[in-house]
Every structure is written in structure tokens, then in C-alpha cells.
TIPADO-661035 format. One record per atom (N, C-alpha, C, O): chain; atom name; x, y, z. Coordinates in nm, 4 decimals. Example, Ala and Ser with C-alpha at 12.3 -4.5 7.8 and 13.67 -1.06 7.14 Angstrom:
// TIPADO-661035
[atom "A"; "N"; [1.3190; -0.5690; 0.7800]]
[atom "A"; "CA"; [1.2300; -0.4500; 0.7800]]
[atom "A"; "C"; [1.3200; -0.3300; 0.7800]]
[atom "A"; "O"; [1.4236; -0.3319; 0.8465]]
[atom "A"; "N"; [1.2850; -0.2250; 0.7080]]
[atom "A"; "CA"; [1.3670; -0.1060; 0.7140]]
[atom "A"; "C"; [1.2900; 0.0030; 0.7870]]
[atom "A"; "O"; [1.3409; 0.1138; 0.8039]]
//
This chain:
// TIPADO-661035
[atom "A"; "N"; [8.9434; -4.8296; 10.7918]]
[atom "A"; "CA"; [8.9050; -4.6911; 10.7829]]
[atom "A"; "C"; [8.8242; -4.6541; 10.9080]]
[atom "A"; "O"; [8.7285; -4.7293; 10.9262]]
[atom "A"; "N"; [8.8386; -4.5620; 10.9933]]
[atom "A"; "CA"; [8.7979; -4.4899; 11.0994]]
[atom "A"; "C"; [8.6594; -4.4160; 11.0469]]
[atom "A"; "O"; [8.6595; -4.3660; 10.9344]]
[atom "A"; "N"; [8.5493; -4.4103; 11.1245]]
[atom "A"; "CA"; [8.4440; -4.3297; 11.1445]]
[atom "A"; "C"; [8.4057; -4.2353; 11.2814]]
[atom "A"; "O"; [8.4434; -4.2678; 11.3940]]
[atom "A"; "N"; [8.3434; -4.1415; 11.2600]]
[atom "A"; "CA"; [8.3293; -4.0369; 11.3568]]
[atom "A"; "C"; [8.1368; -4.1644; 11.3628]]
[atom "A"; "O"; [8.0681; -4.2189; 11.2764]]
[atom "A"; "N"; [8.1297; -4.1514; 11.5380]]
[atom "A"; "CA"; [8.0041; -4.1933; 11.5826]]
[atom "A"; "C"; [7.9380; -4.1341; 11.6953]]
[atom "A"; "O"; [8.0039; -4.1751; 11.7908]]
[atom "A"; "N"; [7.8421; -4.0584; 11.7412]]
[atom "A"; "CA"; [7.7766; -4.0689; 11.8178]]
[atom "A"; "C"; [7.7019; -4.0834; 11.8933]]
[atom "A"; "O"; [7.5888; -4.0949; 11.8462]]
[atom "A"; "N"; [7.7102; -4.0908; 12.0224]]
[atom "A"; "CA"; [7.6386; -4.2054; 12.1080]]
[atom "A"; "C"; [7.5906; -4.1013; 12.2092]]
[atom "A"; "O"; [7.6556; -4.0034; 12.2461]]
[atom "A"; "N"; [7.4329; -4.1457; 12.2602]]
[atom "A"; "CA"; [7.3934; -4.0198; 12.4031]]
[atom "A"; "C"; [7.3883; -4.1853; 12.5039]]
[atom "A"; "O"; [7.3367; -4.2945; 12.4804]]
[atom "A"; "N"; [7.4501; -4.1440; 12.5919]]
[atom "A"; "CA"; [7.4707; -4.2670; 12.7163]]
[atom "A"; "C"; [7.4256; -4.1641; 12.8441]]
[atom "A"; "O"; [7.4279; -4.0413; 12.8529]]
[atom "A"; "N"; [7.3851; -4.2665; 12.9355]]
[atom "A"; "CA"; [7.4030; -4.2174; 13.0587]]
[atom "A"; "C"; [7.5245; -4.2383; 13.1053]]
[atom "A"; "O"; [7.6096; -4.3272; 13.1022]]
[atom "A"; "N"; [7.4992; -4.0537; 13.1819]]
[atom "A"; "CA"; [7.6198; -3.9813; 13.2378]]
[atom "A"; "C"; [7.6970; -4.0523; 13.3165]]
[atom "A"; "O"; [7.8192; -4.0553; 13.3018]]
[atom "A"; "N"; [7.6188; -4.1326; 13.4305]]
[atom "A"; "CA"; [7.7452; -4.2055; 13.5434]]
[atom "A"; "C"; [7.8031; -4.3338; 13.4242]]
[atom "A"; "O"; [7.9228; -4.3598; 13.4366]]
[atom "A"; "N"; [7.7267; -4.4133; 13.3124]]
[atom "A"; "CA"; [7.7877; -4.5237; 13.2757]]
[atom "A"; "C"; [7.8751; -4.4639; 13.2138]]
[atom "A"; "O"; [7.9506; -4.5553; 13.1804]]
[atom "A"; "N"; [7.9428; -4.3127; 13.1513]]
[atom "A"; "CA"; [8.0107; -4.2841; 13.0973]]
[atom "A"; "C"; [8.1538; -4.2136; 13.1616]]
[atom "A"; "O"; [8.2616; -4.1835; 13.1104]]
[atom "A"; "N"; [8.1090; -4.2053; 13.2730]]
[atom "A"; "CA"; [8.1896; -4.1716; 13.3784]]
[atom "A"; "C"; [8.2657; -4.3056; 13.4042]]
[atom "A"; "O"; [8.3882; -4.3120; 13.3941]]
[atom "A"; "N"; [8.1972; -4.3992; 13.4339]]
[atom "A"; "CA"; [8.2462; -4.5332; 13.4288]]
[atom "A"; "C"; [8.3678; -4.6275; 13.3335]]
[atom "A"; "O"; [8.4731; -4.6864; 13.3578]]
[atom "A"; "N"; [8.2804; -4.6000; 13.2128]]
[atom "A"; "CA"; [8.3740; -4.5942; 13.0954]]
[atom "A"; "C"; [8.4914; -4.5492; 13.1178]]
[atom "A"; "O"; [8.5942; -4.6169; 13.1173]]
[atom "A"; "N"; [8.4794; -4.3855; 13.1470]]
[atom "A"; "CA"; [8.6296; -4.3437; 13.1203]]
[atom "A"; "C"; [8.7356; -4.4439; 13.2235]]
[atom "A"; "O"; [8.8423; -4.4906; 13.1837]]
[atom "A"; "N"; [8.6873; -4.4608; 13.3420]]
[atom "A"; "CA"; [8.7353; -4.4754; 13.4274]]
[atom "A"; "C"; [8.8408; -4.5977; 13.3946]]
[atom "A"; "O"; [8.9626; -4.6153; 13.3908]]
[atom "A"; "N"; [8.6975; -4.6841; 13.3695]]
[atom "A"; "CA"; [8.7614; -4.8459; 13.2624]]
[atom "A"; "C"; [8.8707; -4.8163; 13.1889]]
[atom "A"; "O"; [8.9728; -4.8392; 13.2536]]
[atom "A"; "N"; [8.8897; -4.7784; 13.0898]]
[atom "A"; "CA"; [8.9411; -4.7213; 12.9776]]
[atom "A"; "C"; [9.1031; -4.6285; 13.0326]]
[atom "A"; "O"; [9.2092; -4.6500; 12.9739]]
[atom "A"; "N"; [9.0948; -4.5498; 13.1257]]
[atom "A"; "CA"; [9.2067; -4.4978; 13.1714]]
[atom "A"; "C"; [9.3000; -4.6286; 13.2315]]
[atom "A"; "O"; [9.4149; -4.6521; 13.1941]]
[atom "A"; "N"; [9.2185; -4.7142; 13.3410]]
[atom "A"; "CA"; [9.2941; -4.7916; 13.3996]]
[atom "A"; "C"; [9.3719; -4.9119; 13.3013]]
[atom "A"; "O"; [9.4733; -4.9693; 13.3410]]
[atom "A"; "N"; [9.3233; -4.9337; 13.1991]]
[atom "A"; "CA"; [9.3678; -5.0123; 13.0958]]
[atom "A"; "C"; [9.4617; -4.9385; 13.0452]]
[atom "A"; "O"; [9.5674; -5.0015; 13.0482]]
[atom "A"; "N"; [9.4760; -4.8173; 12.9923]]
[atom "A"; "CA"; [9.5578; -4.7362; 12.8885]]
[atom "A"; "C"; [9.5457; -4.7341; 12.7794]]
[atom "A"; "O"; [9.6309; -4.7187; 12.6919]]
[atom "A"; "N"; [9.3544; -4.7615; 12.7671]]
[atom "A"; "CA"; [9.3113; -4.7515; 12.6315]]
[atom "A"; "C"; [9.2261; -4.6194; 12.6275]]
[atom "A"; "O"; [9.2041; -4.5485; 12.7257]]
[atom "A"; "N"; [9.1906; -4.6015; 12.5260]]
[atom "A"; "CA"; [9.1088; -4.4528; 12.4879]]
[atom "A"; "C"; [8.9302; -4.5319; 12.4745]]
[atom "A"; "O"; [8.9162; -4.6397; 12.4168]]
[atom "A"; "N"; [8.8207; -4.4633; 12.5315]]
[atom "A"; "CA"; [8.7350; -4.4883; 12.5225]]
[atom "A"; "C"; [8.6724; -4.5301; 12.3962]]
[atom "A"; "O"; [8.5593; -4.5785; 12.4018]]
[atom "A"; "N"; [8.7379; -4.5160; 12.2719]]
[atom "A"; "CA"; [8.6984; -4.5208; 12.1723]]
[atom "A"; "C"; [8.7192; -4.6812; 12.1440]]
[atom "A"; "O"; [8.6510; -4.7648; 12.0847]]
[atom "A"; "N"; [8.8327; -4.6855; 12.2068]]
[atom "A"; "CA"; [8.8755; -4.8098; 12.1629]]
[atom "A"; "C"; [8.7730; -4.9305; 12.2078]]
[atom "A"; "O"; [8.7031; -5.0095; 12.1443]]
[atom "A"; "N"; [8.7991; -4.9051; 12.3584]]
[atom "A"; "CA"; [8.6797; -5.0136; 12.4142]]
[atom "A"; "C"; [8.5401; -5.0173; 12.3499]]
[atom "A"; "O"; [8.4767; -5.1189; 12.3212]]
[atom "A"; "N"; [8.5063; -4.9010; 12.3339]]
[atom "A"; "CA"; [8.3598; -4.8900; 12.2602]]
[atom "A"; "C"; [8.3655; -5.0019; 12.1269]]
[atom "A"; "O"; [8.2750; -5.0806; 12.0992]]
[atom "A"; "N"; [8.4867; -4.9883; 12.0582]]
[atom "A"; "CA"; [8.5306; -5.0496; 11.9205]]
[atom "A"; "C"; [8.5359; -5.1919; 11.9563]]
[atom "A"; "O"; [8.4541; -5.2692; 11.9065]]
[atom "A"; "N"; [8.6244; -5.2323; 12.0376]]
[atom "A"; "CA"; [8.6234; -5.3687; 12.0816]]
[atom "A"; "C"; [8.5191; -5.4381; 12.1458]]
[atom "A"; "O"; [8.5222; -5.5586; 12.1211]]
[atom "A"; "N"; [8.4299; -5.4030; 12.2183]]
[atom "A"; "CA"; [8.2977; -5.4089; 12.3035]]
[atom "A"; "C"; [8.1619; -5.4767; 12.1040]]
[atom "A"; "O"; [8.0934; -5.5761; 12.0800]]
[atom "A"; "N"; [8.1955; -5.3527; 12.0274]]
[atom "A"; "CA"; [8.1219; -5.3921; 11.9067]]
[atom "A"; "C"; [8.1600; -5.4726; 11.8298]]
[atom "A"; "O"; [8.0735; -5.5487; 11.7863]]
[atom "A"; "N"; [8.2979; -5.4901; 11.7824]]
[atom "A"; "CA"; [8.3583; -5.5764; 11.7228]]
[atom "A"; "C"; [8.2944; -5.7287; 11.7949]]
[atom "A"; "O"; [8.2274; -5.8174; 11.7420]]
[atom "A"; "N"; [8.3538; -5.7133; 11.9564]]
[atom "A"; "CA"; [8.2739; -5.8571; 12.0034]]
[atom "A"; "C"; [8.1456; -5.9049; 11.9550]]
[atom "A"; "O"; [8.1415; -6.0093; 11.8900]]
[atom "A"; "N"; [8.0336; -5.8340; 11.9822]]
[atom "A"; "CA"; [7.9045; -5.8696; 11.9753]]
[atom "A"; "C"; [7.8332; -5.8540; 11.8355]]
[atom "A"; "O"; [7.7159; -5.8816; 11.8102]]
[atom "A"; "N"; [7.9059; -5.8160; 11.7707]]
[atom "A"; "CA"; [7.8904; -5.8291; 11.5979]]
[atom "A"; "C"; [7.9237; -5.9375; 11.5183]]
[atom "A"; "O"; [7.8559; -5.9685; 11.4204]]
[atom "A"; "N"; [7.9831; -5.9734; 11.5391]]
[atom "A"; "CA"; [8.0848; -6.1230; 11.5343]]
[atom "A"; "C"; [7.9945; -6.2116; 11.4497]]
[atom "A"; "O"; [7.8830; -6.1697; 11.4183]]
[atom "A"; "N"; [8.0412; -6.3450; 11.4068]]
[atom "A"; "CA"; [7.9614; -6.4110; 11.3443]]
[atom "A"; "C"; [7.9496; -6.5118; 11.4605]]
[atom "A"; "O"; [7.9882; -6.4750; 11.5714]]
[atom "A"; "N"; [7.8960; -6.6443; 11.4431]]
[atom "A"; "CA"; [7.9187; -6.7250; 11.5575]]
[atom "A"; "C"; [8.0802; -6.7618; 11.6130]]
[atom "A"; "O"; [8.1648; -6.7896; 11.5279]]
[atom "A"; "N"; [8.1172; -6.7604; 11.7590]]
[atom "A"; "CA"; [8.2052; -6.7710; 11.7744]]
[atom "A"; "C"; [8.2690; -6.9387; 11.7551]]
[atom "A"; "O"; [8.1932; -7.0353; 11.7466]]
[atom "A"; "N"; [8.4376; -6.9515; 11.7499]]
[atom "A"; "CA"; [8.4434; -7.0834; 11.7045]]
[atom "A"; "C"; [8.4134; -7.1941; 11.7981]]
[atom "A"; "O"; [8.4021; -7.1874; 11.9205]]
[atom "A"; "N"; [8.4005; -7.3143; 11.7074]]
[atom "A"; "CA"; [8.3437; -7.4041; 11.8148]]
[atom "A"; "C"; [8.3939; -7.4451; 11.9218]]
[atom "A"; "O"; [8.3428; -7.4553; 12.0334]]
[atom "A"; "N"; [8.5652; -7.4850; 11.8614]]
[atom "A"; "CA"; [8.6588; -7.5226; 11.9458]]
[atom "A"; "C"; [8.7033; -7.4511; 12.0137]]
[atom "A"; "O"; [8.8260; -7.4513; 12.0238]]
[atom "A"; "N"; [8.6383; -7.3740; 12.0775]]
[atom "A"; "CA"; [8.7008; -7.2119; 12.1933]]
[atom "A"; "C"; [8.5943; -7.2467; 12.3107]]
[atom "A"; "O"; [8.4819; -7.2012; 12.2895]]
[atom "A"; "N"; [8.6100; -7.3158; 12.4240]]
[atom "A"; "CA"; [8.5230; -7.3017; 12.4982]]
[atom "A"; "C"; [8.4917; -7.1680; 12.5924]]
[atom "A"; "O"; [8.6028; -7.1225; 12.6198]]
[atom "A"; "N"; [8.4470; -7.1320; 12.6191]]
[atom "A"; "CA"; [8.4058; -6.9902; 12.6986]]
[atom "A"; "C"; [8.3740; -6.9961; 12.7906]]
[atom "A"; "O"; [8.2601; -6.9495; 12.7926]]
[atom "A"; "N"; [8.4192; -7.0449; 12.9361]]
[atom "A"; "CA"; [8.3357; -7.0393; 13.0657]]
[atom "A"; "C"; [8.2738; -6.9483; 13.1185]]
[atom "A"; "O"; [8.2979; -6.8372; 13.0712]]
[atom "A"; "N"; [8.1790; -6.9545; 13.2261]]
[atom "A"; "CA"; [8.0658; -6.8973; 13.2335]]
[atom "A"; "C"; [8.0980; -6.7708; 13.3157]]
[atom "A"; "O"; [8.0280; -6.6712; 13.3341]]
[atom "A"; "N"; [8.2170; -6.7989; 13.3587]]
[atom "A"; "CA"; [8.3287; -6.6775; 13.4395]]
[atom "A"; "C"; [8.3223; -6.5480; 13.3648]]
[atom "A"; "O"; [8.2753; -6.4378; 13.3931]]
[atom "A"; "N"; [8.3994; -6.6077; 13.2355]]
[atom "A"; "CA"; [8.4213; -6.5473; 13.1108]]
[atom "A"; "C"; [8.3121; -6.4538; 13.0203]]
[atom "A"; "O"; [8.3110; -6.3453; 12.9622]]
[atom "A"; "N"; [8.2095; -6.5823; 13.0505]]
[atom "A"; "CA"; [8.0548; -6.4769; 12.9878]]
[atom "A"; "C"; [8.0120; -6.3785; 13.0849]]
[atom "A"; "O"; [7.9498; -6.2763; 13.0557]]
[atom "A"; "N"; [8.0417; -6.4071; 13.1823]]
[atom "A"; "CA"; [7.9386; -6.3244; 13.2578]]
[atom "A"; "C"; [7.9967; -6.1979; 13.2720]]
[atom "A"; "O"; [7.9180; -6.1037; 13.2806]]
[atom "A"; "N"; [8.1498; -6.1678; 13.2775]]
[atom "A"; "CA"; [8.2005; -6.0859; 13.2472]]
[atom "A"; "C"; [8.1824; -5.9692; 13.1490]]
[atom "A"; "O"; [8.1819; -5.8473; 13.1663]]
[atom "A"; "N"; [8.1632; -6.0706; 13.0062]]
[atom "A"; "CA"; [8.1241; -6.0487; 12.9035]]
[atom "A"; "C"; [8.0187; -5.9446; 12.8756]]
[atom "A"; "O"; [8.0262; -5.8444; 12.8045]]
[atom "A"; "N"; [7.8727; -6.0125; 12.9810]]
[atom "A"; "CA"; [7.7466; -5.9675; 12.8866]]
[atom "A"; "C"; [7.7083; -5.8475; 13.0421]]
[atom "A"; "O"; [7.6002; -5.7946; 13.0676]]
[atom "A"; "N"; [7.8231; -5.8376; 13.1106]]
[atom "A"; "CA"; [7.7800; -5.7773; 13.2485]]
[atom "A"; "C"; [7.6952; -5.8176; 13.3765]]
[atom "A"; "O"; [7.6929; -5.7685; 13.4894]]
[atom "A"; "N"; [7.6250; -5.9262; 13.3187]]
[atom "A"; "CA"; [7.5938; -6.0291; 13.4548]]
[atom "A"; "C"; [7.6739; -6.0900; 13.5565]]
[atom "A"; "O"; [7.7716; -6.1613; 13.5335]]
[atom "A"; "N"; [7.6375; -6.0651; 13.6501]]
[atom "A"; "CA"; [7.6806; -6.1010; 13.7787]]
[atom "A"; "C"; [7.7165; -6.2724; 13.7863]]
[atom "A"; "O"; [7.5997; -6.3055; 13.8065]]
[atom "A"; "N"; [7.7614; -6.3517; 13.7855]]
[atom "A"; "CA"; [7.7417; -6.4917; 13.7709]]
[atom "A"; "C"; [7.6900; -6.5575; 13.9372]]
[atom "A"; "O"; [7.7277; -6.5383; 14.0528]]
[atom "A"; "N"; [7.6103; -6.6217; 13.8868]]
[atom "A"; "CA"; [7.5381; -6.6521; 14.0250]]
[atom "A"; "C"; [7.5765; -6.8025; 14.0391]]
[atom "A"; "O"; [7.5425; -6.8967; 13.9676]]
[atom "A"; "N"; [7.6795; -6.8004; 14.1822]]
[atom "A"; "CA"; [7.7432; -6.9293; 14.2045]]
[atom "A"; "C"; [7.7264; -6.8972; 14.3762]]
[atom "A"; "O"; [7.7350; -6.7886; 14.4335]]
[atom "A"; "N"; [7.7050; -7.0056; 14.4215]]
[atom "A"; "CA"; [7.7219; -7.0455; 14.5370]]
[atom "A"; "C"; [7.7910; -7.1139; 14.5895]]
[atom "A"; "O"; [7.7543; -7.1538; 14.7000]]
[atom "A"; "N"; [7.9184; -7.1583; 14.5380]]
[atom "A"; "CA"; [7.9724; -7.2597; 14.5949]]
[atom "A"; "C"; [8.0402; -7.1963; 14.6734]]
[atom "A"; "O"; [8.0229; -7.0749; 14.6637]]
[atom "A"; "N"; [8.1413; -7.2414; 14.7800]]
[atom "A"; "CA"; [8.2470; -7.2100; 14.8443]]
[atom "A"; "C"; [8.3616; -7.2006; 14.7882]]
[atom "A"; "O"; [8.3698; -7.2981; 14.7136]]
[atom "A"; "N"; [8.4702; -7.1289; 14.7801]]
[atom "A"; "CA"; [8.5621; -7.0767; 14.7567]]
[atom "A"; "C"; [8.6526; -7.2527; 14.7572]]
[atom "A"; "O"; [8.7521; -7.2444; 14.6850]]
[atom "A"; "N"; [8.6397; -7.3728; 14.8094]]
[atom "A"; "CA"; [8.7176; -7.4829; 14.7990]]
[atom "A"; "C"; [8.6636; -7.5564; 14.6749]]
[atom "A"; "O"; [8.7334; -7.6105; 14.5891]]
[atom "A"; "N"; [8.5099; -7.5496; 14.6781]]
[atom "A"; "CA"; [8.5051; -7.6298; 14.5788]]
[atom "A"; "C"; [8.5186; -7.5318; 14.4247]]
[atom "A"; "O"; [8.5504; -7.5779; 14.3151]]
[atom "A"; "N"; [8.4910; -7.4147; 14.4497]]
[atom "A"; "CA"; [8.5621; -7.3189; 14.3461]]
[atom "A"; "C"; [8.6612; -7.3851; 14.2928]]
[atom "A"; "O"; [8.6539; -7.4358; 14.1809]]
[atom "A"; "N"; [8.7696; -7.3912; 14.3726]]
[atom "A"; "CA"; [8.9343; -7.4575; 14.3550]]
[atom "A"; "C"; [8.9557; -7.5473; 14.2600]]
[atom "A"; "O"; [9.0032; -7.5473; 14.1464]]
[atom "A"; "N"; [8.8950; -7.6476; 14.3562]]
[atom "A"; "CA"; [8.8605; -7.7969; 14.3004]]
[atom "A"; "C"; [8.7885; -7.7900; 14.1404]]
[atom "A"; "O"; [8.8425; -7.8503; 14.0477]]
[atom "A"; "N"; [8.6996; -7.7339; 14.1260]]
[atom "A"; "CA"; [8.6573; -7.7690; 13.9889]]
[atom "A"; "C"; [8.7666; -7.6668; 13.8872]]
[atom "A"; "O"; [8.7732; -7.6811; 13.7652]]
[atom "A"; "N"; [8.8279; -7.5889; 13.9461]]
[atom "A"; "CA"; [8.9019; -7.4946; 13.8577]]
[atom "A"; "C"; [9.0202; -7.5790; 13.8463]]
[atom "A"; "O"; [9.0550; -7.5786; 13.7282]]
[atom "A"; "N"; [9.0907; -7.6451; 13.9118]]
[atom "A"; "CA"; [9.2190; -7.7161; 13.9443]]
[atom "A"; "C"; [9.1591; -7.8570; 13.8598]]
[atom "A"; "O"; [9.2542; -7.8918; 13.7899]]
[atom "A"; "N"; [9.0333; -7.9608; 13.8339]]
[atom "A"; "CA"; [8.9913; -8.0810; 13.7155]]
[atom "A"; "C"; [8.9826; -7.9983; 13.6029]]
[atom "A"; "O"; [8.9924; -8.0434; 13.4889]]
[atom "A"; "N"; [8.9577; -7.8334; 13.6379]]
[atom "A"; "CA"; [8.9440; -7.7783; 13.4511]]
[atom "A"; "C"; [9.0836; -7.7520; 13.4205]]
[atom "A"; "O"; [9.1053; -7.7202; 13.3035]]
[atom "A"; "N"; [9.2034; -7.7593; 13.5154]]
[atom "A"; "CA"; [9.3515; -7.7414; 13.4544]]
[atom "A"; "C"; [9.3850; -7.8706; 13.3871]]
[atom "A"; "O"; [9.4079; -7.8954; 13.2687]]
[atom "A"; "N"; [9.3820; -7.9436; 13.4894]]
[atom "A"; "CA"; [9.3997; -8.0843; 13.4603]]
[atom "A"; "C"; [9.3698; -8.1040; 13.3288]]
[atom "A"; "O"; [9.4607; -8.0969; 13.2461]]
[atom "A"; "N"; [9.2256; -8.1342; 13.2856]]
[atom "A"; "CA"; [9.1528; -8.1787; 13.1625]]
[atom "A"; "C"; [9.2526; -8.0892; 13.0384]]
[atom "A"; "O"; [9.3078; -8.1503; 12.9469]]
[atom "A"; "N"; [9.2615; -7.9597; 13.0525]]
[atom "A"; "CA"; [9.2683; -7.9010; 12.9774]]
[atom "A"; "C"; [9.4402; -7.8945; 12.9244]]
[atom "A"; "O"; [9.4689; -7.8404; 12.8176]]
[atom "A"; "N"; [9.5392; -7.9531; 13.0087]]
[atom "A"; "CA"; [9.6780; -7.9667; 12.9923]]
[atom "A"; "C"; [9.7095; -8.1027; 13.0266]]
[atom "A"; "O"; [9.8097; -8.1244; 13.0948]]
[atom "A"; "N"; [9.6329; -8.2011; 12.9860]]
[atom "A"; "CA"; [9.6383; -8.3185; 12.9947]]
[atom "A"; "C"; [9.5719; -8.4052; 12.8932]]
[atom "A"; "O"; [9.5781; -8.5277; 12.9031]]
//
């Protein structure tokens, strides 16, 4: 069942939004829906690992890595490995 909600945001993050939301070909509502659905959640499962790529994405943090773009590779190319092996 659908509910009517409203929200007062700042103007540019909502500008933003749309922007998000158009380039996907979803309706702002939706993302808003999916964005809550995420973080409402109960604990997520165990056996799902989540890299930190993935979170940071997630919670809007910037992920703070320094490595070089080779050893980037390299640890992304032992996490294929491990993970299809």
C-alpha cells in the first residue's frame, strides 16, 4: 500500500535528486523508497559480504584509499580469484 509523505530538503540536494533519479529512469519517489527500505532493514545477511567500495557509496562517504590504481587491480583481481574459486 502506497503513502503520500512529506519531506522539506535542501533545495540544491533536491535538485540533485532529480537529477539522480532522471538518469536512472526512476521517479524520485522511488529512490527516496529504496534509499529507506535500505537503511530500515533488519541486520543485513551474514553471508553477503559488502565491500567498502560498496559502503561508501552507500552511506555517501568518500572512501579514503590511497593506493595506486595497480595495486587497486591487484587486490581487486585476488578478490575475483577468491571469490570464483
Amino acid at each position: 500500500m502506497d503513502a503520500k509523505l512529506t519531506l522539506k530538503l535542501n533545495a540544491n540536494v533536491i535538485e540533485r535528486a532529480k537529477k539522480y533519479a532522471s538518469k536512472r529512469k526512476v521517479s524520485l519517489s522511488k529512490v527516496v523508497e529504496n534509499q529507506l527500505d535500505l537503511i530500515t532493514r533488519d541486520e543485513p545477511s551474514a553471508d553477503i559480504k559488502i565491500s567498502p567500495f560498496v559502503s561508501s557509496i552507500a552511506d555517501g562517504k568518500a572512501l579514503n584509499d590511497t593506493r595506486d590504481w595497480k595495486e587497486l587491480r591487484s587486490d581487486y583481481i585476488d578478490y575475483l580469484d577468491e571469490k570464483h574459486h
